[in-house]
C-alpha positions, 0 to 999 in steps of 0.5 A: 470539445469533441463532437457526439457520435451516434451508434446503433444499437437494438433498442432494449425494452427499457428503451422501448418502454420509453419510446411508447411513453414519450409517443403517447406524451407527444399525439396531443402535441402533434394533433395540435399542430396539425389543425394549427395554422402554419406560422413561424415559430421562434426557437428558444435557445437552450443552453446545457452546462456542466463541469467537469469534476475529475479526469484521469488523474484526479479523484473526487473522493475517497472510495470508503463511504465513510468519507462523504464529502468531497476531497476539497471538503476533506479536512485531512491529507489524503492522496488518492492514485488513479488507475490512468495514472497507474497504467501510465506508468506501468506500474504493476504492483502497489509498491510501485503504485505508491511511489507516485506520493512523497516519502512512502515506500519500502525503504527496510529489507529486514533484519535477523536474516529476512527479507521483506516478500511483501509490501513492507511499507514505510509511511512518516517514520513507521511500518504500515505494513499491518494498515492495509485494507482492500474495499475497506477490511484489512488485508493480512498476510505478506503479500506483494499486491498486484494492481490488476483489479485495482480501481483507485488506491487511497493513501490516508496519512495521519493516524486512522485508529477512528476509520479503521480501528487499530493500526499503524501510528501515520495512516493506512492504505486502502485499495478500491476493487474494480467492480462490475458496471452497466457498460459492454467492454473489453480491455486487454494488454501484453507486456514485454520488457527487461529482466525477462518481462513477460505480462498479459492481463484482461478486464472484461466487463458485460453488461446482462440485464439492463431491466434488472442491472445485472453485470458481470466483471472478469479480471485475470492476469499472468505474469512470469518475470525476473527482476532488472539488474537481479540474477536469478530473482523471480516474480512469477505469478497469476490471479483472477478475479470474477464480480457479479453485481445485481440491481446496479439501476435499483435501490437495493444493489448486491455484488459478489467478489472473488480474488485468487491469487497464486504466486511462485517467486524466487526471493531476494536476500539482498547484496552485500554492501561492503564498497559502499560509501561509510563502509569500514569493514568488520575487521578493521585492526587484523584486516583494515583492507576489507574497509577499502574493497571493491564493491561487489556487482549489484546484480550478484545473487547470493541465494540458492536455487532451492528458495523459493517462496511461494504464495497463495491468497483467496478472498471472498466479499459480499457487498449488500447496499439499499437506498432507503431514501436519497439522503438514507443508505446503508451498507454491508460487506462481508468478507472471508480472507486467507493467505499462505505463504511458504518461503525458504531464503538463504541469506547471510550476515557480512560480519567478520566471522563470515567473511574469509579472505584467504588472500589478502590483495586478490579479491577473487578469493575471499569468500562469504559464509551463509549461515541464515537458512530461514524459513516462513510458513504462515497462514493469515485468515479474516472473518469480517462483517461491516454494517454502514449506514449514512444519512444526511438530515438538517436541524434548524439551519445545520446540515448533517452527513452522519455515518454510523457503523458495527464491525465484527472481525475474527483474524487468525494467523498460524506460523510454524516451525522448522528443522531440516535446513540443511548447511550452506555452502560458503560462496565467492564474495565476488563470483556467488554460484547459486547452484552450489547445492545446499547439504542436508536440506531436508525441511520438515515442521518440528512442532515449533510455532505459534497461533494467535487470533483476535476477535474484535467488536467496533462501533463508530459514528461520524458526523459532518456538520455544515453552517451556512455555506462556508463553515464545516464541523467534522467529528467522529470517534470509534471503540474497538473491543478486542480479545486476543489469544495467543500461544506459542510452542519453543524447542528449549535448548541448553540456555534456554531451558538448563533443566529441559532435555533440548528440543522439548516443546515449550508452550507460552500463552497469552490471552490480554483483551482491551477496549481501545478509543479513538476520535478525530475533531476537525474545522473547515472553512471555505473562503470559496467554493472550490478552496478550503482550509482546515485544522484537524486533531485524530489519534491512533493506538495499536496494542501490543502485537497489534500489527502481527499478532505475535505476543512476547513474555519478553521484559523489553518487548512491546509485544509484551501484554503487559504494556499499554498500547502505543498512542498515537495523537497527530495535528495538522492544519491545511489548504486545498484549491480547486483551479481551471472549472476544478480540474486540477487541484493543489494541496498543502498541509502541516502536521506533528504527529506524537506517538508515546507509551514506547519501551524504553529501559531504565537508566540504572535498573536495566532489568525494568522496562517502562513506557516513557518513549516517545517518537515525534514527526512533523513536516510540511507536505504539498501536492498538485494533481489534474489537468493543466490544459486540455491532454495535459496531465500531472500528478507530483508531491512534496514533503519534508519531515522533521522526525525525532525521539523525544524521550528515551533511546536512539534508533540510528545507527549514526546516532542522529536524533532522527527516526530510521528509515524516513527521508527528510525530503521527497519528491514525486512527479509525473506529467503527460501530453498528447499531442495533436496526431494521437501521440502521448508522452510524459514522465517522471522524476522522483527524489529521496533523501538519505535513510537513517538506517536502524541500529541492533544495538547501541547507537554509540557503538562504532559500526563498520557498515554505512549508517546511512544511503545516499539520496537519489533521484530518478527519471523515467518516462513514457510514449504511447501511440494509437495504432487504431481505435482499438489498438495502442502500443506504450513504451515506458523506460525506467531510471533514464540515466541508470543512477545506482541506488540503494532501495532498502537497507536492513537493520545491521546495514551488512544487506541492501537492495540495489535499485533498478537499473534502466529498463524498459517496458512495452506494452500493447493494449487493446481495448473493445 
């Protein structure tokens, strides 16, 4: 252990408070002694023993209060990612961030033209997109989160509907801010890399009144990079986030929190996968050659550079939290959020009709024609008030951690319609020239669009009961009551609306409201005071047009009011062992989780739709997280997946009975050393297994795009260096051996986006 240094400091007056204290406590000590005969005194040996519980990997607990116990005595997966880790890897983004747990990511670019501009995030099977919350209340809105004020991130899979009311069918993500403390400090870092990298951030933390535990936080960050191995693409964007906090040393504690974050991006409609592997060309009986032609560069944008997509996010949150007792606290958070966003994409569909090949064997005059100008322009608002309390009291020989809470919420989301996208310019296939300007482009709001908003009142109650020393009882249910309304306005056309003049505003309205219950029940038995093992059974609903808000009078949508909501119910059993004095930490887990109520049409009236669907995913999932040996770190995670349609249609595109956009193995890993003289090394490997991709319609139909991606692994890895005690320079490169891959296909697999190339990044921290 390194020895203890000494600084000094001014004394403060809590200090001198002390000083007086222990002086006055001392005089008859030292009055005694003086008129005691010297003599020899023996000195009783002291001894001082304490366990380090976490490091810079691994976490004690969750960040949400309503997870009590410690993780080793948490009977469900949760994987929590550290902000050390996070910094290792120069990760800068949550998508980035979430690589580092199996089987999670991006992995679905979008269809009907779009592409995902946000954290369009894929968990066991299904978009998680709509779960995910920041201290604890939802984060809406199609934003690309910034880890620049991010404290931990805690992945929690199985179904959350008793946690966080509805949401996605496999788990949610919640991202723990960074908030003021009792400490002066300064951390600062400048980055540079490839694609044109150009990154500063701060994190200033001061410490104002130690008497009344006064402390303010400032955290702000610029960024203005393109994007490896894309032309053209960019990620530009800058935010700052102040939090002041009162009586941080007190029994009653209140912090106030603001986050702005602008964005000016340039987005991504991705590349056209003709050349890759189960590609057959849409043509194949007049020109079987396109099944056969090259691929094109994955660094070929085939945008404009009128798009643009541009976003703009406010968060204001007041955290009121008092003590009443030591076994007694309560909470409350209050949060004000809005998010808008404006984006133009020019994107394209590589059918036949849109791929022109005037002549045949010279590649380098077919061209593409782009026909899917599209245009989003939304606003997401959130209204939130959340009052916990938690107590812990014992009956008889049974100890109690209860949690008790109401949540009122309010959430709005406002997209509108438009005319004036102008007509694209049909491009090169191989050669796109983004500059070719875009005819008639004149955007302006037609009166198109939709407004939806849902009010919900929630209760919840937890309880976690211990018997003796070794048995846990954990159970929780939540009622969630909602009211939504919804309208939307459709210029009719000649199909749509025959007895309408075209371009007549049609409206729609939707007002369906619901009670939704969800619990969880769960055993846990500790063999030892550092293991566990565990079985726990939770559910999960969501409504229809619970994750977007956009209600449909469709006959075959899920969106449609009329249906029931999709019901989710998950069963998992698992272990969990804290090694070396609970350093390092090891889990196993193995669950199935069912979703049922899915549309499906019927076999011989294809006019009716009913809810006899149903999705199943089971698998095993194992990771290991902390410190090995002293300056040796690792994080790394496991999971294999079993994912099916165990009634009604499939939705491959291949046909195989699987759930899209789901890799039956993952793997994640990353590891560091520091050596004796200062230097620190480490990296990282991840694998993916091969994606199903979605089908548009039938899965028998024969399809000339690949139906899958291939699996991948890549390498990354890092160095870092103390230059002083106040300077460290840190090399991370990414994709070591330059392994092309797909990162996310789309629905009709016409689209993909390429994988990042090697690359590297340098960053230089500092730190007072």
């Amino acid at each position: 252990m390194a020895p203890i240094k000494s600084r000094k400091h001014t004394q403060s007056r809590f200090n001198q408070h002390v000083s007086t204290a222990l002086a006055a406590m001392l005089l008859p000590v030292a009055a005694h002694a003086a008129d005691a005969p010297a003599k020899p005194q023996a000195l009783q040996e002291v001894t001082v023993v304490g366990n380090k519980t976490s490091n810079d990997f691994k976490a004690d607990k969750a960040a949400s209060v309503k997870y009590t116990e410690a993780l080793i005595n948490t009977p469900q997966s949760i994987t929590v990612i550290k902000r050390e880790l996070i910094e290792q890897q120069g990760a800068v983004t949550l998508t980035e961030a979430l690589q580092n747990t199996p089987g999670v990511g991006t992995f679905f670019l979008g269809e009907n033209g779009n592409t995902n501009t946000g954290d369009a995030v894929y968990m066991r099977g299904f978009d998680t997109s709509g779960s995910i919350y920041v201290d604890g209340v939802r984060d809406v809105g199609s934003i690309s989160r910034d880890t620049f004020n991010i404290e931990q991130i805690d992945v929690l899979k199985g179904p959350a509907g008793t946690d966080s009311g509805r949401g996605a069918p496999t788990g949610s993500i919640n991202l723990a801010s960074k908030q003021a403390n009792q400490e002066d400090a300064f951390y600062s870092s400048v980055s540079v890399g490839s694609g044109s990298k150009k990154r500063a951030s701060a994190d200033w933390n001061k410490l104002i009144d130690s008497n009344t535990g006064t402390a303010f936080r400032l955290n702000v960050m610029d960024q203005d990079s393109g994007v490896a191995g894309r032309h053209e693409v960019k990620n530009k964007r800058w935010a700052i986030a102040p939090t002041i906090s009162f009586g941080l040393n007190g029994a009653t504690r209140a912090h106030l929190s603001y986050l702005h974050v602008k964005q000016d991006n340039v987005p991504d409609g991705g590349v056209p996968t003709i050349g890759f592997p189960g590609y057959g060309g849409p043509d194949p009986v007049a020109r079987p050659f396109l099944g056969k032609a090259p691929m094109v560069d994955p660094s070929n944008f085939y945008g404009a550079q009128t798009d643009f997509n541009k976003v703009t996010a406010d968060m204001l949150t007041i955290r009121l939290e008092h003590d009443f007792a030591p076994t007694l606290k309560l909470q409350n958070t209050s949060r004000y959020g809005k998010t808008k966003q404006d984006y133009l994409l020019t994107s394209f569909m590589g059918s036949a009709e849109n791929l022109k090949t005037p002549l045949a064997g010279d590649p380098s005059t077919w061209l593409l024609v782009r026909t899917l100008p599209t245009v989003k322009d939304q606003e997401n608002q959130i209204l939130t008030n959340q009052t916990t309390v938690t107590a812990q009291f014992d009956t008889g020989a049974v100890k109690h951690s209860l949690v008790a809470g109401l949540e009122l919420t309010h959430e709005k989301q406002t997209n509108y319609g438009y005319v004036g996208t102008g007509t694209l310019p049909t491009v090169s296939l191989y050669r796109p020239d983004s500059n070719a300007p875009v005819a008639g482009l004149n955007l302006r709001r037609s009166g198109a669009g939709s407004e939806g908003s849902t009010s919900t009142q929630s209760l919840y109650l937890f309880d976690t009961l211990k018997v003796g020393e070794q048995w846990q009882f954990n159970g929780g249910v939540r009622v969630d009551h909602f009211n939504t309304s919804y309208t939307s306005l459709a210029l009719s056309t000649e199909k749509s609306h025959p007895k309408l003049p075209v371009g007549t505003l049609v409206p729609t309205s939707f007002s369906p409201s619901d009670t939704l219950v969800n619990g969880k029940l769960a055993a846990l038995y500790k063999p030892t005071p550092d293991s566990s093992v565990y079985a726990m059974i939770a559910t999960s609903k969501q409504p229809p047009g619970g994750a977007n808000f956009a209600l449909s009078a469709s006959a075959n949508s899920a969106a449609n009011p009329k249906f029931d909501p999709q019901a989710t119910t998950t069963k998992e059993i698992g272990a969990k062992f804290d090694f070396l004095k609970q350093k390092l930490s090891l889990t196993a887990a193995l669950y199935r989780t069912d979703v049922k109520n899915e549309v499906e049409q019927d076999a011989t009236d294809l006019n009716a739709y009913y809810q006899t669907g149903k999705k199943r995913v089971q698998g095993l999932e194992i990771g290991i997280t902390g410190e090995i040996m002293r300056n040796w770190l690792v994080s790394a995670g496991y999971t294999r997946m079993d994912t099916s349609v165990e009634s009604g249609k499939i939705v491959t595109a291949s046909g195989a009975n699987n759930l899209s956009y789901t890799p039956k193995q993952a793997f994640t890993s990353w590891t560091s050393y520091t050596l004796p003289f200062g230097l620190k090394v480490g990296g990282g490997a991840r694998f993916v297994d091969a994606l199903m991709r979605g089908t548009d319609g039938p899965a028998d139909k024969p399809t000339p795009t690949p139906t899958k991606t291939e699996s991948y692994w890549v390498f990354d890895a890092m160095a870092s260096y103390s230059v002083s005690k106040n300077v460290d320079l840190q090399l991370n490169v990414y994709n070591l051996a330059n392994k092309a891959y797909v990162g996310a296909i789309n629905k009709s697999g016409y689209r993909y986006t390429p994988g990042t190339p090697r690359s590297a990044s340098l960053t230089a921290n500092f730190k007072f």
